[in-house]
N, C-alpha and C positions, 0 to 999 in steps of 0.2 A: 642860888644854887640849891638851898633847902626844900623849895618849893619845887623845886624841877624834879627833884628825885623823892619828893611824895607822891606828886602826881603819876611817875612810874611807876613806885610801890603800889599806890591806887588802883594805877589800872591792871600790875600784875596781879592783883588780888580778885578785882574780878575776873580777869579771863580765866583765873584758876577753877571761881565759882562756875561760871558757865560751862567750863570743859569737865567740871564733879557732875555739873547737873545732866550735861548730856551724856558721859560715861551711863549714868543711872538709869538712862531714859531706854540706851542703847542694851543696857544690860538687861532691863525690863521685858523689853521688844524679842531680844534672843532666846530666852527664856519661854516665853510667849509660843514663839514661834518654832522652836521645839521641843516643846511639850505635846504629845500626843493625846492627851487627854484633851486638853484645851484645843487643841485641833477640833476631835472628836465631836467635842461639843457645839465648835461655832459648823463644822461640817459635817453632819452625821451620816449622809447620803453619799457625798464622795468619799469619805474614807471604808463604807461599806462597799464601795464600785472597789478600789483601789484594795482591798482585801481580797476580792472575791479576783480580783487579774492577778494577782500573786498567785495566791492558788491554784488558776488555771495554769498559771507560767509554770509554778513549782512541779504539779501532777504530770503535766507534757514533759518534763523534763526528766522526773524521777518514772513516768511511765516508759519512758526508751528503754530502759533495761529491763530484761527477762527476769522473774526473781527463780530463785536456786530450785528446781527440780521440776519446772514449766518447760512443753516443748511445746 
């Protein structure tokens, strides 16, 4: 019976390591992957396109209103 429930300790001990290491892996990745800078970096050209469509969205949007004393 001693042997039976090391080899569960065993194996709960690694799937704990394995489930730290992907935790870290996945937290890396998130990280990664919203950081805009690091964005920036690996895509300099799309995040310039994707700036410049904001803009246009935002100006078309904020241009529908008349500003105060324009007829």
């Amino acid at each position: 019976m001693g042997q039976k429930s090391d080899q569960i300790v065993s194996d709960i001990d690694r799937t704990r390591e394995h489930l730290k290491s992907n935790l870290e892996e996945l937290e890396t990745r998130v990280k990664d992957v919203t950081d805009w800078r690091s964005q920036f970096r690996k895509r300099p050209g799309l995040m310039l396109v994707g700036a410049m469509v904001g803009g246009a969205l935002l100006s078309s949007m904020l241009g529908k209103h008349s500003m105060p004393g324009e007829d």
